[in-house]
C-alpha positions as CSV (number, residue, x, y, z in Angstrom):
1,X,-172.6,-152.6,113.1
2,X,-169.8,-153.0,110.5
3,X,-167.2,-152.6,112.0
4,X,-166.0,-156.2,113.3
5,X,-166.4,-156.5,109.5
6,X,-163.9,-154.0,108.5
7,X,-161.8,-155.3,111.1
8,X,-161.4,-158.6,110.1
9,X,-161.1,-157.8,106.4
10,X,-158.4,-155.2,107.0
11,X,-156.0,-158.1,107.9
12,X,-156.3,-159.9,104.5
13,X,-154.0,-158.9,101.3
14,X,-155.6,-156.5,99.1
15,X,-155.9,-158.9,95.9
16,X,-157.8,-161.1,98.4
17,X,-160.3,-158.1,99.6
18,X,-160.6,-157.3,96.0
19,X,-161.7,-160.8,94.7
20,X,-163.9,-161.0,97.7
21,X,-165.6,-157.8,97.2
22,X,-166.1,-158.9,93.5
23,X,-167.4,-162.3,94.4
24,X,-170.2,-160.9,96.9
25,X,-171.1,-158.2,94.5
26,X,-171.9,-160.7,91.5
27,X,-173.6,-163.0,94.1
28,X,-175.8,-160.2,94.7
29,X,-176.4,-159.6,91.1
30,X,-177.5,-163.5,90.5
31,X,-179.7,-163.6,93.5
32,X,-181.8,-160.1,93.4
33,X,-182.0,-161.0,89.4
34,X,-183.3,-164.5,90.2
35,X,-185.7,-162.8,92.4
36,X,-186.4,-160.1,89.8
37,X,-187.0,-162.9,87.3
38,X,-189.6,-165.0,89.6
39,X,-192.2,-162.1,90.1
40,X,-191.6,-161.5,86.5
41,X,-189.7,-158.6,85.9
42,X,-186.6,-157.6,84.5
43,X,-183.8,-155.0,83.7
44,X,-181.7,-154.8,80.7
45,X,-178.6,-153.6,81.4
46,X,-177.3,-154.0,78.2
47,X,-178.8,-151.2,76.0
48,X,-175.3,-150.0,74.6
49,X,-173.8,-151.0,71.9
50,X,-170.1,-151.4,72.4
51,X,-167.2,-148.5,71.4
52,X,-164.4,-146.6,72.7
53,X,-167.3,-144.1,73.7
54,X,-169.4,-146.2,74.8
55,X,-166.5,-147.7,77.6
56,X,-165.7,-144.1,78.4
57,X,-169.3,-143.1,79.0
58,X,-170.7,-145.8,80.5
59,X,-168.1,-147.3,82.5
60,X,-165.0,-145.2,83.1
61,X,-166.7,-142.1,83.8
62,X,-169.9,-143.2,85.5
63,X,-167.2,-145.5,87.5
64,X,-165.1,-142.7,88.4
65,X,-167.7,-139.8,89.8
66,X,-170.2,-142.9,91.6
67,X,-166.7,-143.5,93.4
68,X,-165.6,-139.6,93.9
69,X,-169.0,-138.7,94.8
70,X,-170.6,-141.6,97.1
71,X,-167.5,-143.4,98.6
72,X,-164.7,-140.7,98.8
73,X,-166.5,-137.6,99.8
74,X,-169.1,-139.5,101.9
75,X,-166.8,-142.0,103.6
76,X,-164.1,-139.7,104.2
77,X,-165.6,-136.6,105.5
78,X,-168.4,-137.9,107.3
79,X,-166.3,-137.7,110.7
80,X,-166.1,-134.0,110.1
81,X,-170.0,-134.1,110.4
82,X,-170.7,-136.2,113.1
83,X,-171.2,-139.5,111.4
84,X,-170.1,-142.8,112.7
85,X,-169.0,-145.5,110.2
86,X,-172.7,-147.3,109.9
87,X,-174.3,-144.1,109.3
88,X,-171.7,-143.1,106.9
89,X,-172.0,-146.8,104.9
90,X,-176.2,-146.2,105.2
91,X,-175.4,-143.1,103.3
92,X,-172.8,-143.8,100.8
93,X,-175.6,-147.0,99.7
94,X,-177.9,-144.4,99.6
95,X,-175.9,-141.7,97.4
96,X,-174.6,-144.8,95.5
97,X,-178.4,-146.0,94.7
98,X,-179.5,-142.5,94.0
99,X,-176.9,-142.3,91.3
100,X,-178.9,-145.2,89.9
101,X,-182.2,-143.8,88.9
102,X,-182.9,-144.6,85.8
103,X,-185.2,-147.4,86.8
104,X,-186.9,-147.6,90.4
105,X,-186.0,-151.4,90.5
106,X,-182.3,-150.6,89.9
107,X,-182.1,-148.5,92.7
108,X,-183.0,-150.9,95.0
109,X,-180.6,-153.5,93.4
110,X,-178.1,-150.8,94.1
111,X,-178.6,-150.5,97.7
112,X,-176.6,-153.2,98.9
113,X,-173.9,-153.1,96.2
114,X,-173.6,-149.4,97.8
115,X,-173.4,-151.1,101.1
116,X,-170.4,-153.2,99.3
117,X,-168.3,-150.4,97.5
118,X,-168.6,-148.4,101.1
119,X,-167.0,-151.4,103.6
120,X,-164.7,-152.1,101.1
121,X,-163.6,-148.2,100.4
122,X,-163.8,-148.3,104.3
123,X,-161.2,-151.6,104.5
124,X,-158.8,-150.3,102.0
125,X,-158.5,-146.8,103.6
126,X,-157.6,-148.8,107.2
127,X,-155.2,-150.6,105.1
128,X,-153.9,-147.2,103.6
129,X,-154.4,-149.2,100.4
130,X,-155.7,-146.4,97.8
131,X,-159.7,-146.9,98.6
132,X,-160.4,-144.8,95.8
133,X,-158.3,-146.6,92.9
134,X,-159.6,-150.1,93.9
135,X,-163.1,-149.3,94.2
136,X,-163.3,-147.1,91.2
137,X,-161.4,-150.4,89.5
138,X,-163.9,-152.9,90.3
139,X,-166.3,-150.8,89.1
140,X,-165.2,-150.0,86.4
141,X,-164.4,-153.8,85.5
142,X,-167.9,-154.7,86.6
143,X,-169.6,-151.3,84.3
144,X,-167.6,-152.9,81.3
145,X,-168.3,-156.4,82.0
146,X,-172.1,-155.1,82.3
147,X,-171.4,-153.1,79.0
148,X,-169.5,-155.8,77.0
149,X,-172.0,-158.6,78.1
């Protein structure tokens, strides 16, 4: 199922796989919180107030184990269990989303961004690119853009 996909990306630079990666996951975030926003809810993501603890805690470290824990252990191992790459993308967005739970609607907006962080942890390993390092990376930029704004 994804796999075309991770073909195709492999061939571009990493900057470019980087920006794209970054560009679908923000068009996710504008189009599941417009759809948030027209049956009336809403999540605030910004509940922190802003501090050299606050960056560590909230978006280096959370961006460091969601990466150890859901893409790298996950993505990389899953061979070893029997799991071909869709199964192993299904379940790094599920692992990724669990991570989320402090809000059942959050969970589900973290589905797909799962889905994101796993084809392009998946794209980066083909291209022997450190996967771990640019996925933990963007999120980490995307945590402290989430923090700071």
């Amino acid at each position: 199922m994804f796999d075309k996909a991770i073909c195709r990306l492999s061939t571009w630079p990493t900057p470019f796989i980087i920006g794209f990666l970054f560009l679908i996951k923000f068009s996710v975030f504008v189009l599941l919180g417009l759809l948030l926003y027209a049956f009336g809810g809403r999540i605030n993501f910004n509940t922190f107030e802003v501090s050299p603890y606050s960056v560590w805690r909230h978006a280096v470290i959370p961006a460091l184990f969601e990466t150890f824990f859901s893409q790298f252990l996950v993505l990389k191992y899953s061979p070893r269990i029997g799991l071909n790459r869709t199964q192993a993308i299904w379940l790094s967005a599920a692992i990724f989303a669990l991570a989320h739970f402090q809000n059942p609607l959050y969970i589900l907006y973290e589905f797909p961004i799962g889905i994101i962080y796993a084809l392009g942890f998946l794209v980066l390993q083909e291209r022997k690119a450190k996967p771990f390092l640019w996925i933990a990376l963007l999120h980490f930029l995307w945590n402290l853009m989430m923090l700071v704004f």
